[in-house]
PASEBA-1860 file (N, C-alpha, C; in nm, 3 decimals):
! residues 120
1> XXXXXXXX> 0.082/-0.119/0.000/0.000/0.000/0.000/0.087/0.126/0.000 ~ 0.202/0.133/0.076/0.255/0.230/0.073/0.363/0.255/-0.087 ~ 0.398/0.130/-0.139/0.451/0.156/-0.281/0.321/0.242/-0.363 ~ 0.263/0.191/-0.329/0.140/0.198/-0.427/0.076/0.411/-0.434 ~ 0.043/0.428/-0.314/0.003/0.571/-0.266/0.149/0.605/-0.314 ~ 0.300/0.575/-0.302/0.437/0.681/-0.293/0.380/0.672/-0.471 ~ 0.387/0.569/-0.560/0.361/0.612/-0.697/0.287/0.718/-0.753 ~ 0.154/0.718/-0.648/0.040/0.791/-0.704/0.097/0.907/-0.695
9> XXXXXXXX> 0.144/0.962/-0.533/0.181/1.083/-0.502/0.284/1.154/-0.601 ~ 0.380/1.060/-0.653/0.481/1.127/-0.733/0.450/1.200/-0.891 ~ 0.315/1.150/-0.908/0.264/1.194/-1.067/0.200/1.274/-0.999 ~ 0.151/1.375/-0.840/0.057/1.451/-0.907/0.150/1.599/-0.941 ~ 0.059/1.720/-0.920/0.107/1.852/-1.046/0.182/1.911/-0.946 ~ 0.195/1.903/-0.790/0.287/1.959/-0.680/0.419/1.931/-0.688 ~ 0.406/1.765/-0.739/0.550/1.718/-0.726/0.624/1.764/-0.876 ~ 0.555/1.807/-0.966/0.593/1.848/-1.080/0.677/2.013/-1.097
17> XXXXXXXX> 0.593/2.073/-0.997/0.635/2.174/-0.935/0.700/2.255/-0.880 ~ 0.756/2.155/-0.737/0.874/2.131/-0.662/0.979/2.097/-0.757 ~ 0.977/2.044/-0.841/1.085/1.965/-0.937/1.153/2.077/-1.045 ~ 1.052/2.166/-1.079/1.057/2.295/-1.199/1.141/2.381/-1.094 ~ 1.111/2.398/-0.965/1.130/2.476/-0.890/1.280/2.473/-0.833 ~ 1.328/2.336/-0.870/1.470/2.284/-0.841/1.526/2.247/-0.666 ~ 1.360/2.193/-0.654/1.373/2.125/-0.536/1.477/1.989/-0.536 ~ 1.536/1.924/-0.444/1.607/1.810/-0.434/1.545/1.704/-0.400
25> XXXXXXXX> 1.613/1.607/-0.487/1.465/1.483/-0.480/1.473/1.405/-0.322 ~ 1.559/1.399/-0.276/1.547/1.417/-0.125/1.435/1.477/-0.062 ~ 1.426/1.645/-0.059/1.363/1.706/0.017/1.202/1.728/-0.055 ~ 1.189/1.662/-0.173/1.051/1.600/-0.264/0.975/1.497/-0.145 ~ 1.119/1.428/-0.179/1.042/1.235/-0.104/1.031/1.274/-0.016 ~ 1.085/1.351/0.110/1.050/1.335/0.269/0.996/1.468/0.304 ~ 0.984/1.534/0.241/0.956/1.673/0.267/0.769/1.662/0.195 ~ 0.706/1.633/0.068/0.591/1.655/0.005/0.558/1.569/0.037
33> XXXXXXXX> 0.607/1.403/-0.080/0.580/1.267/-0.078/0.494/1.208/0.034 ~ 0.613/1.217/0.136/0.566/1.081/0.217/0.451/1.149/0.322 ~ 0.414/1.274/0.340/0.331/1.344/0.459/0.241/1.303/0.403 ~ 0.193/1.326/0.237/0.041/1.310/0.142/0.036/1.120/0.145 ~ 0.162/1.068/0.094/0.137/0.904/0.057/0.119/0.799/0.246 ~ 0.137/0.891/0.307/0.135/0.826/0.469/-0.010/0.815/0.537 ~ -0.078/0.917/0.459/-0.202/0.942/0.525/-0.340/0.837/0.505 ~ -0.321/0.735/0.346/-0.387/0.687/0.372/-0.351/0.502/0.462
41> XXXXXXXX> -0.240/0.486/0.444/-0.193/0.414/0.494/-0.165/0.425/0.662 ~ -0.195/0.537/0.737/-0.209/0.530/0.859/-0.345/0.516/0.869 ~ -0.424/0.524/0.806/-0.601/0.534/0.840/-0.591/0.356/0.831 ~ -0.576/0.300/0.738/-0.571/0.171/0.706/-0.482/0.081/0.858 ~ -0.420/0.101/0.855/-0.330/0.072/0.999/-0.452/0.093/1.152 ~ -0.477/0.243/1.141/-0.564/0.230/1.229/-0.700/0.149/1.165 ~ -0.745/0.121/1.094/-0.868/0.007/1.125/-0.821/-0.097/1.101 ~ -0.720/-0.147/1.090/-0.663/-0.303/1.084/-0.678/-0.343/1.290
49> XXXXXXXX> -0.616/-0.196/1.353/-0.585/-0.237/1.503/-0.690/-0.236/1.590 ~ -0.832/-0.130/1.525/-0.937/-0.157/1.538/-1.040/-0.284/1.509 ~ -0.997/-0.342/1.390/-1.019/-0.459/1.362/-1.000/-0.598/1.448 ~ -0.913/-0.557/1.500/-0.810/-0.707/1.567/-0.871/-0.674/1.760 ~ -0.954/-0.555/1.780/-0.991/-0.562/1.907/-1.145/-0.650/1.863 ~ -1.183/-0.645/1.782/-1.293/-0.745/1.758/-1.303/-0.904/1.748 ~ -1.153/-0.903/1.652/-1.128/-1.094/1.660/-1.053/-1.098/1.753 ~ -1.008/-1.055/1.905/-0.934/-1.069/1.991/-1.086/-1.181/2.061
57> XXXXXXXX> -1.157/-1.153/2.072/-1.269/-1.222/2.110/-1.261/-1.389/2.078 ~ -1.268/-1.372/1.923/-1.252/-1.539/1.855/-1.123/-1.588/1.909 ~ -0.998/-1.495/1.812/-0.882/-1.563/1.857/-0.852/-1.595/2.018 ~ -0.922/-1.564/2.069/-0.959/-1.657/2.241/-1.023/-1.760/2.281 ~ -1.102/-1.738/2.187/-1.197/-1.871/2.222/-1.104/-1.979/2.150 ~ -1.025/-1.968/1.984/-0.984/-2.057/1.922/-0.852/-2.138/2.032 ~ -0.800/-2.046/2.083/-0.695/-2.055/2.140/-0.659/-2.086/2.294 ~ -0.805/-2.073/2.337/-0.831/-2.125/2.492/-0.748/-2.017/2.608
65> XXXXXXXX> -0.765/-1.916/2.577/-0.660/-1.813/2.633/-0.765/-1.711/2.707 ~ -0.716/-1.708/2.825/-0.781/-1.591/2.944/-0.774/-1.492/2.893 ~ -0.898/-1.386/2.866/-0.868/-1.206/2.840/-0.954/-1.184/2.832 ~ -0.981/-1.050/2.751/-1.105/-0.953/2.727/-1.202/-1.026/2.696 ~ -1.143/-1.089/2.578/-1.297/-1.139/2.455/-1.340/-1.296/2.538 ~ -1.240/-1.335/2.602/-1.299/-1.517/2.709/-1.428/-1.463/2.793 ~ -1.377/-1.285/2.902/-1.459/-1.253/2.998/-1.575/-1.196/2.920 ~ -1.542/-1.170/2.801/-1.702/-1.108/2.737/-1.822/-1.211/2.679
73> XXXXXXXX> -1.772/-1.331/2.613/-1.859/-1.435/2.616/-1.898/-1.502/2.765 ~ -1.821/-1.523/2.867/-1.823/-1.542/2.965/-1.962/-1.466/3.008 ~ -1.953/-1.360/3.001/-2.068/-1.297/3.055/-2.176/-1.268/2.978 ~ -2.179/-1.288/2.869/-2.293/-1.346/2.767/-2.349/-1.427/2.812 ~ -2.279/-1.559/2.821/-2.323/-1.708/2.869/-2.407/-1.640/3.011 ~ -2.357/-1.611/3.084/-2.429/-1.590/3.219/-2.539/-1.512/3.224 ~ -2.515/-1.439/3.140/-2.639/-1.343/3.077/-2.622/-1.198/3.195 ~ -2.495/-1.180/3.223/-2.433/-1.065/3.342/-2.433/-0.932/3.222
81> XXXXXXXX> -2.547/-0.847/3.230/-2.633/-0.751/3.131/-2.484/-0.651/3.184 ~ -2.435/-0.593/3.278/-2.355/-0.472/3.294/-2.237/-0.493/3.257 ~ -2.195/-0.635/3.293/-2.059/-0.669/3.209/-2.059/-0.648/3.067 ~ -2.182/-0.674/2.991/-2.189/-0.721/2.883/-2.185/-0.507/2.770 ~ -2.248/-0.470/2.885/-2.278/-0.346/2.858/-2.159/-0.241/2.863 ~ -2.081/-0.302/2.980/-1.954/-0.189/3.022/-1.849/-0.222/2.919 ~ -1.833/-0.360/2.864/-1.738/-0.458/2.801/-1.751/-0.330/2.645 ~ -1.863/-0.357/2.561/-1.926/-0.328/2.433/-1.902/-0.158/2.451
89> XXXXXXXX> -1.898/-0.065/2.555/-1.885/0.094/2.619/-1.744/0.061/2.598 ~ -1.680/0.026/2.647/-1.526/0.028/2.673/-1.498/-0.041/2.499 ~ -1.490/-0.088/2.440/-1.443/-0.124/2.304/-1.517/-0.016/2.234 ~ -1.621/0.027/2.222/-1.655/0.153/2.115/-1.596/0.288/2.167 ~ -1.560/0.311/2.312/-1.500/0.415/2.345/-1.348/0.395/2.261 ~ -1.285/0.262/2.278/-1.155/0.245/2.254/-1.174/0.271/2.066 ~ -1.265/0.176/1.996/-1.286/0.248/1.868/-1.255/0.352/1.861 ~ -1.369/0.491/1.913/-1.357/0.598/1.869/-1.196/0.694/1.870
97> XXXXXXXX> -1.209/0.650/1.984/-1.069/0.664/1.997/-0.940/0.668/1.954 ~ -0.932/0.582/1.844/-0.821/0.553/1.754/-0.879/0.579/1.641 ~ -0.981/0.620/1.594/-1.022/0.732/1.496/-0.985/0.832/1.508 ~ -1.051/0.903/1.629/-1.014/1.053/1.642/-0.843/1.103/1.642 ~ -0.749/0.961/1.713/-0.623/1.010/1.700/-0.567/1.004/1.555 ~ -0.627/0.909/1.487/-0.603/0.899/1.327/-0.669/1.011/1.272 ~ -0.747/1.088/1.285/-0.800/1.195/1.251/-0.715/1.312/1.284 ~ -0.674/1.297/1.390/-0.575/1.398/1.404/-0.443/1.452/1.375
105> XXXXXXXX> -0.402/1.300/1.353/-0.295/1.264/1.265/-0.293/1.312/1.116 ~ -0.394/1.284/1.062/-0.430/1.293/0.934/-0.443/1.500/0.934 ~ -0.440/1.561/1.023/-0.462/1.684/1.002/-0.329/1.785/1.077 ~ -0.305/1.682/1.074/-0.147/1.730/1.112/-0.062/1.746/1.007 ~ -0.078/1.594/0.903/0.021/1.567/0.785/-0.010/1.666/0.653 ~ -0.176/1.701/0.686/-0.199/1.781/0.553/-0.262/1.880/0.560 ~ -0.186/1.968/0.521/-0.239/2.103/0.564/-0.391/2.151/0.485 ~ -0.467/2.128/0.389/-0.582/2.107/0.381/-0.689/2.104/0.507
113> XXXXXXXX> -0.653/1.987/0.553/-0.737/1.956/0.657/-0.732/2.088/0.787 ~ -0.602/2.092/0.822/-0.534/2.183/0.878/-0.616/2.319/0.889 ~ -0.640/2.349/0.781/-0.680/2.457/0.724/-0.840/2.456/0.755 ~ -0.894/2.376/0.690/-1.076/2.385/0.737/-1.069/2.338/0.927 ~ -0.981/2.302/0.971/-0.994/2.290/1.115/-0.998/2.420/1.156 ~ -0.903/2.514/1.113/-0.909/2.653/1.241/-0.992/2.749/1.146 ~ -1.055/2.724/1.031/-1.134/2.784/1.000/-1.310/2.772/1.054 ~ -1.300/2.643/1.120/-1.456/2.592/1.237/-1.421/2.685/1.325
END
C-alpha cells in the first residue's frame, strides 16, 4: 500500500512543481511525498488495530486463552447484562478513539485539513 500511494503521489502537479522549482529529490520524497502518501496508509493501519480488538474475542476462544474477549462471552453465557454493557462501552469508546487520534494525525500531515480545522 505504501509503494502503491508513494507512486500515485509522485505523478501529481505539486511534485511536478517542486521539481521545476529545483527542489532536491530528497527534500521531494520526505519533505511533500511521504506526509500526502502516509495518510492513507495510517487510516488503514488504524482500522486493521481496530479490527483485531474485535477478533481478539474469537482468537480466544480458538486458542483457549484468558482475556477480554474469554470474559465477554463469559458474561454473555451468564447473561451478566452490565458486564456485557460496560465490556461493548469500553471497546466503542476504545474504537472511537483511535479514529479521532487517526483523525488527528491525518490533520497534522496535511495542511488542507489543517486549514478547514481553524477555519470551524
Amino acid at each position: 500500500m505504501v509503494r502503491i500511494t508513494m507512486l500515485d503521489e509522485f505523478n501529481q502537479d505539486y511534485v511536478r512543481t517542486a521539481r521545476a522549482k529545483g527542489a532536491g529529490e530528497n527534500r521531494i520524497v520526505f519533505i511533500h511525498v511521504i506526509r500526502n502518501a502516509m495518510m492513507p496508509v495510517l487510516t488503514n493501519l488504524g482500522m486493521s488495530f481496530a479490527g483485531l480488538l474485535g477478533g481478539a474475542i474469537i482468537a480466544e476462544q480458538v486458542f483457549g486463552l484468558p482475556g477480554f474477549g474469554s470474559a465477554i462471552l463469559n458474561a454473555i453465557n451468564m447473561k451478566d447484562t452490565p458486564i456485557v454493557l460496560g465490556a461493548t462501552l469500553f471497546l466503542s469508546f476504545t474504537y472511537m478513539l483511535i479514529m479521532l487520534v487517526l483523525d488527528l494525525v491525518n490533520a497534522l500531515l496535511n495542511p488542507k485539513f489543517r486549514d478547514s480545522i481553524e477555519k470551524a
